[in-house]
N, C-alpha and C positions, 0 to 999 in steps of 0.2 A: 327367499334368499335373493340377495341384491346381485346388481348386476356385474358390479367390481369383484365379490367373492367368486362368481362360477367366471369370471375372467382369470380369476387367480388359479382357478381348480382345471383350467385350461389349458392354461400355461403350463403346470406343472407336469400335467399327462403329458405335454407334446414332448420336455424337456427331459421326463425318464426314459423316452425314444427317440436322442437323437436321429441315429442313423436312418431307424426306418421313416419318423420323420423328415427328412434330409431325400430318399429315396421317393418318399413320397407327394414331396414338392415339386420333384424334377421337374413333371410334365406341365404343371405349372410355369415354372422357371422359363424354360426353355418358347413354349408358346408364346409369351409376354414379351420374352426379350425379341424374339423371334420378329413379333407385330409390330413391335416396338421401330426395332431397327429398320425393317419393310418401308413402313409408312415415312422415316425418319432421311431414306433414303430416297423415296420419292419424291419427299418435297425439297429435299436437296437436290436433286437434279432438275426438277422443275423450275426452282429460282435459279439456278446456275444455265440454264437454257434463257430464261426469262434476261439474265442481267448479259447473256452472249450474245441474244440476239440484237438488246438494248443499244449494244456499243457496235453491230454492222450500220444502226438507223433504224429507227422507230417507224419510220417514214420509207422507207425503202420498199419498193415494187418488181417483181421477178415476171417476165413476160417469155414462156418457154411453151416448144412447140409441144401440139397434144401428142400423148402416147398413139403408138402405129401398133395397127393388129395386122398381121398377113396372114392367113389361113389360120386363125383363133391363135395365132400366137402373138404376144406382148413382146416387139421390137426393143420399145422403150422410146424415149424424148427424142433420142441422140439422129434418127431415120428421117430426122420429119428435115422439110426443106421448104418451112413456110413461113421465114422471119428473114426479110433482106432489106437491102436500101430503099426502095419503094416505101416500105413498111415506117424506116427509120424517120424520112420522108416525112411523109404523111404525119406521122404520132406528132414530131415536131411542132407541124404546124398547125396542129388543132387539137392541143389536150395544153391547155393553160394553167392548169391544178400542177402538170408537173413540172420539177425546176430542171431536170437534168436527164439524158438520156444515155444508156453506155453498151453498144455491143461487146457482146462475149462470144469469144472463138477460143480455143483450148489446145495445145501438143505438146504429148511428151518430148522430151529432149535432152540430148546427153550433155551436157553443159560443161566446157573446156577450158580452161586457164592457164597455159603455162605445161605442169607439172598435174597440176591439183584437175578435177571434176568433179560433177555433181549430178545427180541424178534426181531431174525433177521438172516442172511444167511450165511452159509459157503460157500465159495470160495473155492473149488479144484482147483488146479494151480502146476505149476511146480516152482522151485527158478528164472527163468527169469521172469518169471511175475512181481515183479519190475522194471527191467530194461526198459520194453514194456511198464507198465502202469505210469512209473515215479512216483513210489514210492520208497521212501529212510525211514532207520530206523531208528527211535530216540534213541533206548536201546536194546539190547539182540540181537540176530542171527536169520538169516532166515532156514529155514528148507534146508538141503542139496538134491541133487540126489538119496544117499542111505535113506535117511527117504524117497524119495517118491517109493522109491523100497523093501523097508521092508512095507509101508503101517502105517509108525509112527504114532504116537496118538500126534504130537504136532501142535501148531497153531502160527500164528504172528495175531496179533488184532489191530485195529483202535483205534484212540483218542476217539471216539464216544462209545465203548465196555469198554473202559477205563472209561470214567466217569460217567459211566451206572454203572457198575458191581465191582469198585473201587473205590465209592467217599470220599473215605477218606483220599485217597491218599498211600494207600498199592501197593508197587513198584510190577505190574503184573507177572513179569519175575519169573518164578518158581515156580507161583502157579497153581493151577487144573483149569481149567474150565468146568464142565460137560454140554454137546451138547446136547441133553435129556439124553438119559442112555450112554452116550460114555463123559469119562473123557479124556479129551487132555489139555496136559500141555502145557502154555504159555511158549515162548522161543524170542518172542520179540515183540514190541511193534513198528508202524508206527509212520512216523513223522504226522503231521497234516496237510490235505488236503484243507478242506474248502468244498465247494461243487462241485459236480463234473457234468457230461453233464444231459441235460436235468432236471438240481436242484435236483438231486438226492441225496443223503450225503456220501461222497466218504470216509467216516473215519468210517461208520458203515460197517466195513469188517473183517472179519476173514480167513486167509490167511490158508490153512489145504494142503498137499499132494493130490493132485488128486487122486490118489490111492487110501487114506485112503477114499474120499470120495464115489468114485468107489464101493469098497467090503464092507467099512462098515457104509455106510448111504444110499447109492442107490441101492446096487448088479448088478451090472450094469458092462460090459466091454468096454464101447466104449465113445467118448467123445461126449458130448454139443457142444460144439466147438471147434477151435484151434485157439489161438492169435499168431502172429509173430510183430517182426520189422523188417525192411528193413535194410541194411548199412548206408544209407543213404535218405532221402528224393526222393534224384533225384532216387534211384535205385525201388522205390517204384512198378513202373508200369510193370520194370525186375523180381521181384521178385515175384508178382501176378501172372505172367506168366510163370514162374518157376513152381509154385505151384500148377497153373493148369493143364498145363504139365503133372505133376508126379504124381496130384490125378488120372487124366484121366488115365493114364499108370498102376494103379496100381488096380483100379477099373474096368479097360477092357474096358473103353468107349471109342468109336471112334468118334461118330455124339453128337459135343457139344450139340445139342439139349436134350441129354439125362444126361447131365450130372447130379449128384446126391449129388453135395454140390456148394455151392456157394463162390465166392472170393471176398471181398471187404478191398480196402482201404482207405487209410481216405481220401482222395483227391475226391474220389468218393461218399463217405457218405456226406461230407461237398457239394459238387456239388449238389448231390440229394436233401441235407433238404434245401439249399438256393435258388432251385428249387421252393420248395414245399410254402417257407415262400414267395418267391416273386409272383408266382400266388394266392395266399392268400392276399397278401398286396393290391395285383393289386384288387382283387374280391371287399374285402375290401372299397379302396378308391373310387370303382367305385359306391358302396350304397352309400357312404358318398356324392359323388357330386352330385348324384339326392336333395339333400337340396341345391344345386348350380341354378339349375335349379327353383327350388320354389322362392327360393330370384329373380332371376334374371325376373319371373314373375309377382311378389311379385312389382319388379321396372316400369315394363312395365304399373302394374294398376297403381301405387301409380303418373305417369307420365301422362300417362290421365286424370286421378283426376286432376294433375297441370294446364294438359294446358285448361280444361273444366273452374275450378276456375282465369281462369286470361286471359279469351281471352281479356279481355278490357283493359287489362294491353299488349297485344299482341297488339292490334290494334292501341293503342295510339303509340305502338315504332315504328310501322312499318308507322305509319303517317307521324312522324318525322324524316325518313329518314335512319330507320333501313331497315336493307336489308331482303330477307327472308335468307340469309346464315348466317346473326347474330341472327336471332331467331333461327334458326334449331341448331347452334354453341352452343347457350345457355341451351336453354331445354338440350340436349346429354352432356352438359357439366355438367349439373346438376344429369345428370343419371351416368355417370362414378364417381363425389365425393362421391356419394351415394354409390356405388359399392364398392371405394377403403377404403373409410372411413368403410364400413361394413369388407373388406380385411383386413385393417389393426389391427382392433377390432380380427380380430377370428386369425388371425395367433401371435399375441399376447397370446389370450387365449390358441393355438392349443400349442403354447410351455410350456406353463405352465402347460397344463393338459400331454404334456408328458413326460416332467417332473416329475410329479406327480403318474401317473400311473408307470413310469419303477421304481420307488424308492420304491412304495410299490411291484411292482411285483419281483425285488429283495432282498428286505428283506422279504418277504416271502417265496424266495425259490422255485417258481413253475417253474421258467424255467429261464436259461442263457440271461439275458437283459442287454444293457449298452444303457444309454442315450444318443442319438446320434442327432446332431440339424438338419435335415436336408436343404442346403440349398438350393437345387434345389428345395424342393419343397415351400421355401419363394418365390424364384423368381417363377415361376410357377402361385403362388398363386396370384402374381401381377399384371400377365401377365393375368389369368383367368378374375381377377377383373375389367380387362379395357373392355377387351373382352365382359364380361357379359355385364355392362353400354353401350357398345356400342350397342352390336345386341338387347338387349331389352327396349332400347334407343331411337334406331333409328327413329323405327314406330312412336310415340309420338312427337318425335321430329321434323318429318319430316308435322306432321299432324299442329303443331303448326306454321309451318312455311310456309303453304298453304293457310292458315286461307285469308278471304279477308279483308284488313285494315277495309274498312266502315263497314260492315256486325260485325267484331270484335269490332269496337268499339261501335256499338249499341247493342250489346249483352246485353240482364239481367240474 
């Protein structure tokens, strides 16, 4: 018997049982679409972190102090006090790899206008701070080196501050903003960002002198952090190591072990979270294919049921001259449409739903996602599917095609 015919005699068995047919693809279905969408969702957040952190700078270098332990406990970054002007200093004048240096100091603040407020953070930074974070200004000027050396009371503000604290459309440039009890006057307004890494809102910022944030919101002398960029992309890894260099040298540390700030670039941050999202995806789709397994059980009963229901139908083909490699051909063959047909249902579903999920996790803003099809994991999904039909196929298959003609065909 050819192979088209026991496709046809296939066919036909699955289609006198829809339902349990249908029942018995679920677990199928569901696994597939499952793994589908998993994988489909990883690499959408993976290029969506990839193209978020693309547009902070390629090039871009984070210089923050090590975590502090006190009595086996994790303080965190925020303890340490071993990044100041000494340091700014020094880096300046001997790391040639890089173009731009930019202290970061950080406070909340209740942000006042008039009528209107805003609740949200000042940004202590130096004037490269644009150039590093790739931001450019729509209106008015950015605060110079001597405003951050006098400790000026002025700010550059986000689109997001703008139509918080301005919606009337009163041109910002000129006017006061009081910080809680600290008035600092607006001197220029950003262009509009959109969202920035990890769905954050990169327009709700207020750009203030490091200084000023230094003496007169924190009392504090030493930095949060220090941002750099490199010359270029490729100089990135020259430049890190420059930096380390010259913090080591000027902090007295000899045994990097001890070293007391940390150096990362972006090349390095992006490495690490596509790290962190691909053994996630992998954890992920490996729950998801335990319903691969349920289905593929799910096939093995619903197969025994067949060949229990039709030994008589088994005895008569093998009377007539079927072989037992056309029965055992038929049943398995019956177990793989069951399979691909349940495959082809859920990787249908699997793009749809992620689809679905990356579209609302993007307009909601919780994290950098782009819809991405995966197709390896179609093919995969195909490959799983024949797989499945086969190995829990077999048994069934093989038992049916054992059967003894006479013995079968007297069966009740």
């Amino acid at each position: 018997m050819n192979l088209s015919n026991l496709l046809k005699i296939a066919l036909r068995a699955i289609l006198r049982n829809k339902t349990r047919a249908l029942l018995t693809m679920l677990g199928i279905i569901i696994g597939i679409s499952a793994v589908i969408t998993m994988l489909s969702l990883g690499e959408g957040v993976k290029l969506g972190m990839t193209s978020e952190f693309s547009s902070m700078g390629t090039n871009s270098i984070m210089v923050m102090p090590a975590r502090q332990q006190r009595g086996g406990v994790d303080m965190g970054n925020s303890t340490s006090k071993s990044l100041d002007e000494k340091d700014l200093a020094a880096l300046k004048k001997s790391c040639p790899h890089v173009a731009a240096f930019s202290p970061s100091v950080t406070s909340g603040a209740q942000m006042v206008y008039g009528s209107r407020n805003h609740s949200g953070s000042v940004q202590g930074c130096s004037p490269a701070y644009l150039s590093i974070n790739n931001y450019s200004l729509e209106r008015g000027l950015m605060f110079t080196d001597q405003d951050v050396k006098v400790y000026s009371k002025v700010c550059v503000i986000g689109k997001t501050i703008v139509d918080e604290l301005f919606p009337d459309g009163t041109n910002p440039v000129g006017q006061t903003i009081r910080f809680g009890n600290i008035p600092m006057k607006v001197i220029g307004v950003l262009k509009e960002k959109g969202q920035g890494s990890f769905g954050n809102d990169a327009d709700d910022i207020a750009l203030v002198p490091y200084t000023t944030v230094q003496k007169r919101f924190l009392g504090i002398n030493y930095f949060q952090m220090l941002e750099a960029s490199a010359v270029s992309q490729e100089a990135s890894e020259a430049a890190a190591t420059e930096i380390t260099h010259t913090l080591r040298a000027t902090h007295g540390i000899g045994n990097p072990d001890d070293d007391d700030f940390e150096v990362r670039t972006m090349d390095e941050l992006l490495t690490s979270m596509n790290s962190m999202m691909s053994m996630l995806t992998l954890l992920l789709t490996a729950i998801a294919s335990i319903s691969l397994i349920v289905g593929g059980i799910g096939i093995m009963n619903i197969m025994y049921v067949t060949v229990t229901e039709r030994t008589r139908e088994i005895g008569l083909r093998m009377a007539i001259g079927a072989r037992q490699r056309d029965i055992l051909l038929q049943f398995l063959l019956e177990s793989v449409v069951l399979s691909l047909i349940g495959g082809l249902i859920g990787i249908l579903l699997g793009i749809l739903l992620s689809y679905v999920l990356a579209t609302a996790i993007q307009s909601g803003g919780d994290m950098p996602i782009s819809f991405v099809l995966s197709y390896s994991a179609i093919g995969l999904s195909f490959v799983v599917c024949v797989a499945v039909g086969v190995f829990f196929g077999w048994y069934p298959a093989k038992k049916a095609a054992g059967l003894d003609p006479i013995q079968a065909i007297r069966y009740e």
